[in-house]
KOLRO-46178 format. One record per residue (C-alpha): residue in one letter; residue number from 1; z, y, x. Coordinates in nm, 4 decimals. Each point is the difference from the previous one (the first is absolute). Layout:
BEGIN
<site r="A" k="NUM" pz="Z" py="Y" px="X"/>
...
# end
This chain:
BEGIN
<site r="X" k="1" pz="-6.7131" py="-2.2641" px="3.3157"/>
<site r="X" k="2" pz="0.0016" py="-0.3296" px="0.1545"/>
<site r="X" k="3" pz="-0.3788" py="0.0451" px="0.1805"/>
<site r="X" k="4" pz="0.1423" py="-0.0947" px="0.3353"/>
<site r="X" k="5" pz="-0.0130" py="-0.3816" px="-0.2077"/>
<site r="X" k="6" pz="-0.3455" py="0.0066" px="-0.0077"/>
<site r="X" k="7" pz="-0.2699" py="-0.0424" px="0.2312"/>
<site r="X" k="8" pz="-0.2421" py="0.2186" px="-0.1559"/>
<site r="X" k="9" pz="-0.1878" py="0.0785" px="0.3283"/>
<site r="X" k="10" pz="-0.0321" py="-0.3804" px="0.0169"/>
<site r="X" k="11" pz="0.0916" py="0.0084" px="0.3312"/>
<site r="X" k="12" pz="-0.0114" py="-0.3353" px="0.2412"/>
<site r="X" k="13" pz="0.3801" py="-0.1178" px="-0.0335"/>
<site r="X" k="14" pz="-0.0321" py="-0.3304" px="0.1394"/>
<site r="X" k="15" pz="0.0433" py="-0.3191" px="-0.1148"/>
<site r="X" k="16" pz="0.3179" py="-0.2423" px="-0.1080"/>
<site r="X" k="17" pz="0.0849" py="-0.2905" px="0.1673"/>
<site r="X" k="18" pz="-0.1487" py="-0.1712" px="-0.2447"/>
<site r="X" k="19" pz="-0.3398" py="0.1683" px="0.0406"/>
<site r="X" k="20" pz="0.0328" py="0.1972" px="-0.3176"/>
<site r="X" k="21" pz="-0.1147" py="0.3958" px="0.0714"/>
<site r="X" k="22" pz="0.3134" py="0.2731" px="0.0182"/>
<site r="X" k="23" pz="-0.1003" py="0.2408" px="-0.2847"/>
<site r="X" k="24" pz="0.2260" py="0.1766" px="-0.2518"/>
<site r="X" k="25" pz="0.4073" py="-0.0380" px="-0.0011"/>
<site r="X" k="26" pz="0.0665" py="-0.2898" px="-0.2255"/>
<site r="X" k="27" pz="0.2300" py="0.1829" px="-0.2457"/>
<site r="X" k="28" pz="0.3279" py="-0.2302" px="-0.1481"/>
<site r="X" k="29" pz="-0.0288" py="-0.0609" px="-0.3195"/>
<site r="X" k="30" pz="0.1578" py="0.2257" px="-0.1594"/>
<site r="X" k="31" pz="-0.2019" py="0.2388" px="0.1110"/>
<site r="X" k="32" pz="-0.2998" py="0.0331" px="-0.1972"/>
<site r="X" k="33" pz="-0.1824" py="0.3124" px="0.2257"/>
<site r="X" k="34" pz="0.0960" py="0.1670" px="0.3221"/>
<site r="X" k="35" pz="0.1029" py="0.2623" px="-0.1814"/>
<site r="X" k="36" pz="0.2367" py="-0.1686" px="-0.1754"/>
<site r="X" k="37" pz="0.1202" py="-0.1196" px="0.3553"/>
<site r="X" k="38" pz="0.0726" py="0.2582" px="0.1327"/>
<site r="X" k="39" pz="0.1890" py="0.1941" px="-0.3075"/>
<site r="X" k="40" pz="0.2111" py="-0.3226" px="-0.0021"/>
<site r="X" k="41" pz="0.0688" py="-0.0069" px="0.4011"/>
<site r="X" k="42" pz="0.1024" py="0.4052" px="-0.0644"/>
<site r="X" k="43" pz="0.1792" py="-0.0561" px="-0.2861"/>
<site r="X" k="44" pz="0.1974" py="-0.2472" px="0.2280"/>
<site r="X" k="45" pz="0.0040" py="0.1890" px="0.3093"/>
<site r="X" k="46" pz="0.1332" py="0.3243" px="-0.1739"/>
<site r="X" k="47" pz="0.2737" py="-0.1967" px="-0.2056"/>
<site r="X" k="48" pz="0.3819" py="0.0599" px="0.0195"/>
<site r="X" k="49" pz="0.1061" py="-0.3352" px="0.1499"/>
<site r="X" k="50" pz="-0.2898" py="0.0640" px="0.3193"/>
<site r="X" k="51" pz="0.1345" py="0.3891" px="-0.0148"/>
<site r="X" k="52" pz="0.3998" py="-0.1716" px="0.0414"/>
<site r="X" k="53" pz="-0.1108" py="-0.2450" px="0.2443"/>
<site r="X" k="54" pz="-0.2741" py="0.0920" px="0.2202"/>
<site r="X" k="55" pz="0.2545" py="0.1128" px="0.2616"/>
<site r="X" k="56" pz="0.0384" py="-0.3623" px="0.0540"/>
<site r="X" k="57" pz="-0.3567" py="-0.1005" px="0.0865"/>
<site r="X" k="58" pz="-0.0023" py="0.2891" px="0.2131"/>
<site r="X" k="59" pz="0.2884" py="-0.1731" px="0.1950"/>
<site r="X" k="60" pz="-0.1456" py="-0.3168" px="-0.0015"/>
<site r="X" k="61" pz="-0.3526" py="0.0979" px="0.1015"/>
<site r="X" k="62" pz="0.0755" py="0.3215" px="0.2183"/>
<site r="X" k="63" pz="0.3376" py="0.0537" px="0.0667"/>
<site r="X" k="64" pz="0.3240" py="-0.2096" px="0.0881"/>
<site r="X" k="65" pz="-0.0517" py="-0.2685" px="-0.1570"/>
<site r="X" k="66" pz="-0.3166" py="-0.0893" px="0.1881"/>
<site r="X" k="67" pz="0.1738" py="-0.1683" px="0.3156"/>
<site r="X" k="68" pz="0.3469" py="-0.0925" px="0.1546"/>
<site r="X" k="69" pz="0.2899" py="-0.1495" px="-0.2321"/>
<site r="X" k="70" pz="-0.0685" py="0.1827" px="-0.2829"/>
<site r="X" k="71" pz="-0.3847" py="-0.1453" px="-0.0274"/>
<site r="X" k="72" pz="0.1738" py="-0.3651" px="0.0285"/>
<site r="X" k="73" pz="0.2679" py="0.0863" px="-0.2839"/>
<site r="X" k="74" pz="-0.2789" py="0.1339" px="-0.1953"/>
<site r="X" k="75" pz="-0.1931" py="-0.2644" px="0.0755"/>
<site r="X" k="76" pz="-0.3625" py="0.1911" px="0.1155"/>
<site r="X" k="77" pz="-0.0745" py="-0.1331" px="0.2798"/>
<site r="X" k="78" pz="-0.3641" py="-0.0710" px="0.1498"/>
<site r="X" k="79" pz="-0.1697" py="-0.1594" px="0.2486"/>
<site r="X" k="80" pz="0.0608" py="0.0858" px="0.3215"/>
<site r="X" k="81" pz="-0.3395" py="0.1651" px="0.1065"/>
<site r="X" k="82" pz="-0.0299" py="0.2060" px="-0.2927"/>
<site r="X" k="83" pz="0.2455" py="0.2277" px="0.1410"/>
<site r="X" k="84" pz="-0.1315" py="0.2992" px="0.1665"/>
<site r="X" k="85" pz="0.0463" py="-0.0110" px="0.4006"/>
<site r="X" k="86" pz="0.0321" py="-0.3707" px="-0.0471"/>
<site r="X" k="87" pz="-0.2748" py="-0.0679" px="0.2348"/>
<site r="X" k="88" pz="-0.2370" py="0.1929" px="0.2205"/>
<site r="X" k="89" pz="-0.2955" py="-0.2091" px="-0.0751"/>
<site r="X" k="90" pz="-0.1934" py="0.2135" px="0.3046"/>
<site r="X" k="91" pz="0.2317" py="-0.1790" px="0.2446"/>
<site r="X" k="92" pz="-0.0809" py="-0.3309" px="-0.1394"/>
<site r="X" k="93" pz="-0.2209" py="-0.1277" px="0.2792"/>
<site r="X" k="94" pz="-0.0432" py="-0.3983" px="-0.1156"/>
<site r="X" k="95" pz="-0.2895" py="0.0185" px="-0.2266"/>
<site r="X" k="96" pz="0.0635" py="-0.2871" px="-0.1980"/>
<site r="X" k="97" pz="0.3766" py="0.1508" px="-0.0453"/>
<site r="X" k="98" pz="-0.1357" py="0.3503" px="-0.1073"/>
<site r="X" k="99" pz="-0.2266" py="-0.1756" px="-0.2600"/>
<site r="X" k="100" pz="0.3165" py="-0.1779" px="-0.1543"/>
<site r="X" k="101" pz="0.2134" py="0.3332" px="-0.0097"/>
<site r="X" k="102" pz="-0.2913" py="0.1859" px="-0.1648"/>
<site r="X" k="103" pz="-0.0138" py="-0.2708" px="-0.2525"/>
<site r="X" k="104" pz="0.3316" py="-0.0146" px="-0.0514"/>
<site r="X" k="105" pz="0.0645" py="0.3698" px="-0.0564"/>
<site r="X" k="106" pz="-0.3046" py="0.0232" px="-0.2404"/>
<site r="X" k="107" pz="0.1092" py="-0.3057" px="-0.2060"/>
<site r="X" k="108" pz="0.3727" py="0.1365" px="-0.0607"/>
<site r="X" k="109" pz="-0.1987" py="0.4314" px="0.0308"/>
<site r="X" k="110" pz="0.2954" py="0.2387" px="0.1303"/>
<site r="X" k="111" pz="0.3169" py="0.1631" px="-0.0786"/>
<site r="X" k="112" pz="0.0377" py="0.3447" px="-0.0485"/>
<site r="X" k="113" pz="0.1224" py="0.2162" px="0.2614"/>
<site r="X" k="114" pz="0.4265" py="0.0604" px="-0.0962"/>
<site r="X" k="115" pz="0.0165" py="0.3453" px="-0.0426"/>
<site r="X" k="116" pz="0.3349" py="0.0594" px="-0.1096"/>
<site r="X" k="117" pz="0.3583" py="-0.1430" px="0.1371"/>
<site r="X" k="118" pz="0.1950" py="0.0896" px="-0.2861"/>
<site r="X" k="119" pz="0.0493" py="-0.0744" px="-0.3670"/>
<site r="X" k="120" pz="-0.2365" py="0.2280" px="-0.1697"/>
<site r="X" k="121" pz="0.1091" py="0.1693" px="-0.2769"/>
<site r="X" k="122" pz="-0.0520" py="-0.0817" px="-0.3437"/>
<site r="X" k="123" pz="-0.2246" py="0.2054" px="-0.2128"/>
<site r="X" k="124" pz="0.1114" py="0.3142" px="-0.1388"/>
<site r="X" k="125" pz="-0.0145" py="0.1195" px="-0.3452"/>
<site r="X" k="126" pz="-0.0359" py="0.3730" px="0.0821"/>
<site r="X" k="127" pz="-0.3148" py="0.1067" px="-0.0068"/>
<site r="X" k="128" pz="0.0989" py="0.3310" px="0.2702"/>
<site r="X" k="129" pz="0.1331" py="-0.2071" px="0.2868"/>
<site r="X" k="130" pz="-0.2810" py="-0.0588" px="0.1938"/>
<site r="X" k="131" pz="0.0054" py="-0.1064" px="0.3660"/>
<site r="X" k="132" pz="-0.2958" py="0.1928" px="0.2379"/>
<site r="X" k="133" pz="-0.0767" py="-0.2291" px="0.2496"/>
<site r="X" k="134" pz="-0.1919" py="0.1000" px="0.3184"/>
<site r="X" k="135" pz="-0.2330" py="-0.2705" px="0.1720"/>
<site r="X" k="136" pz="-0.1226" py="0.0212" px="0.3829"/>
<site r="X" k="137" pz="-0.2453" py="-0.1519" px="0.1563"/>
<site r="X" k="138" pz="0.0813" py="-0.3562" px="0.0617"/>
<site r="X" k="139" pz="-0.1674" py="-0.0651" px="0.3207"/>
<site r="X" k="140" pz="-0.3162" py="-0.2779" px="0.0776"/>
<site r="X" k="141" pz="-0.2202" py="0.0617" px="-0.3515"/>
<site r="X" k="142" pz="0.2897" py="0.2097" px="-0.1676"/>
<site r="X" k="143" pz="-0.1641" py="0.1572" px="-0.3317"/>
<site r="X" k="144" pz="0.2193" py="0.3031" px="-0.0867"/>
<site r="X" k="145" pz="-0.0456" py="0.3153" px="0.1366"/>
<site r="X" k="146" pz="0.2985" py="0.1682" px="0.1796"/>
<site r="X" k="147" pz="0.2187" py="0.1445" px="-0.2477"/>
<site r="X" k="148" pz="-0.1729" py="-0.1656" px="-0.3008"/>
<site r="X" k="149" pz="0.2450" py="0.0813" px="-0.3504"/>
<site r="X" k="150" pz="0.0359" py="-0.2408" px="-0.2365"/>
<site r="X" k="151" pz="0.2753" py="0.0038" px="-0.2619"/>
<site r="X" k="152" pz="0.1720" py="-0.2451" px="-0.1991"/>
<site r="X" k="153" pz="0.2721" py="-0.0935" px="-0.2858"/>
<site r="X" k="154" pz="0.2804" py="-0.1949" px="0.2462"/>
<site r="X" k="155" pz="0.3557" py="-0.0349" px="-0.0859"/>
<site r="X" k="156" pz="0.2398" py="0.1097" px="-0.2266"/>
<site r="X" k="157" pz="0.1559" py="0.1672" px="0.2719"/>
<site r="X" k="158" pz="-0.3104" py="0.2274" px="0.0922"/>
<site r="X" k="159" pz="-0.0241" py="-0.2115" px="0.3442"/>
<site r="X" k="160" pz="-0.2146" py="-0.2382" px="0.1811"/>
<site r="X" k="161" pz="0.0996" py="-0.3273" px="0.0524"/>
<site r="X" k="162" pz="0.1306" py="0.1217" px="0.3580"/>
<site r="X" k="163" pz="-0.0932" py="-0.1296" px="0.3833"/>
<site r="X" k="164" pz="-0.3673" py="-0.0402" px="0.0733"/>
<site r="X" k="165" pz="-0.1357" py="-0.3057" px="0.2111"/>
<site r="X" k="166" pz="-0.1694" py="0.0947" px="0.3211"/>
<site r="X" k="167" pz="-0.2117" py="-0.2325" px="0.1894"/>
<site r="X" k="168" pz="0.0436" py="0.0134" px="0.3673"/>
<site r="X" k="169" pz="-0.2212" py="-0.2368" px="0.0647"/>
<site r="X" k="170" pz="-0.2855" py="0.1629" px="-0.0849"/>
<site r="X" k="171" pz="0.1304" py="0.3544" px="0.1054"/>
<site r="X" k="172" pz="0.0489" py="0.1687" px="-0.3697"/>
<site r="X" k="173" pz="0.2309" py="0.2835" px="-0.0095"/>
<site r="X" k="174" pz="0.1540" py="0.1488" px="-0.2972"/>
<site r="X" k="175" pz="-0.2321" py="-0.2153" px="-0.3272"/>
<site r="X" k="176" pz="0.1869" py="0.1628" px="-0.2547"/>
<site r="X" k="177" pz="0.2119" py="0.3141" px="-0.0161"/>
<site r="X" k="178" pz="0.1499" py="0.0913" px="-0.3271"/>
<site r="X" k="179" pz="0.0889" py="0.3287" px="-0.1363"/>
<site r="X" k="180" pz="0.1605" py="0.0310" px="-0.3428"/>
<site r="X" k="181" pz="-0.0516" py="0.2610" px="-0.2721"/>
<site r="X" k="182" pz="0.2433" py="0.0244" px="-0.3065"/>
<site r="X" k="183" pz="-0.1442" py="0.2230" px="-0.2555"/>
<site r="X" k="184" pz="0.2019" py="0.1451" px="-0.2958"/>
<site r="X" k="185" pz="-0.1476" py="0.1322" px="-0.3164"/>
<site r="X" k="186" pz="0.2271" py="0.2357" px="-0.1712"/>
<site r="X" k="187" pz="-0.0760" py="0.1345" px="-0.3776"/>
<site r="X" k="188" pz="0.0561" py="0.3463" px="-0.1475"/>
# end
């Protein structure tokens, strides 16, 4: 629908550095209503070049790609702080340093956690391979429930896009076990 655009509650948003008041989202041109936004954004999201080559973003943003060799051949890198586990900003005793790593980490905001080591797969264009994946609790503020299901399209090859990332550091076990389901639908 597109009413997440508008502030209809007219709620308090703030103000922009220029002292104008944060109200509705200032649309592009081409869109003429939030509606029309949004269809456009889905019409975009759901088309066959994303479908072929969101596999890749996934890579970039949560998988291999993310850090190490391949993130400088691919060229997405970040800032140093925006990494998780960078820093332990509770350790930071110098006050005046602490105030500069805050700043700096909510200037450049934060990486996502890397969740996946491997290439994942590219989408599939069966509809019956579906990939059940079973979430734990992750720890400090995890939000799943033990044993939550989700499911999801994955590869071609009914699989997930393999070895899951665990963060010592902080203690997680297993984040992400995968189970896969192949389903086969057979006329008479």
């Amino acid at each position: 629908k597109g009413d997440f655009a508008l502030n209809t509650k007219n709620l308090d948003l703030g103000v922009r550095q220029d002292g104008s008041e944060v109200d509705d989202l200032i649309l592009p041109k081409w869109a003429r209503t939030a509606r029309q936004f949004v269809t456009k954004m889905r019409e975009a999201l759901e088309c066959k070049h994303v479908s072929d080559n969101i596999h890749k973003w996934i890579d970039l943003i949560f998988g291999y790609k993310q850090t190490g060799d391949e993130a400088v051949k691919a060229d997405n890198l970040f800032y140093p702080l925006t990494y998780e586990g960078a820093v332990d900003i509770e350790t930071v005793k110098d006050a005046t340093k602490r105030a500069s790593i805050e700043a700096q980490i909510r200037e450049f905001g934060q990486t996502p956690r890397q969740i996946f080591r491997d290439p994942h797969p590219a989408r599939s264009d069966n509809p019956s391979t579906h990939v059940s994946m079973r979430l734990g609790r992750r720890g400090r503020g995890g939000n799943t429930a033990e044993g939550e299901e989700h499911s999801s399209l994955l590869g071609s090859n009914g699989s997930s896009s393999g070895r899951v990332m665990r963060d010592s550091k902080r203690g997680v076990g297993g984040l992400l076990s995968t189970t896969t389901t192949t389903t086969t639908t057979t006329t008479t």
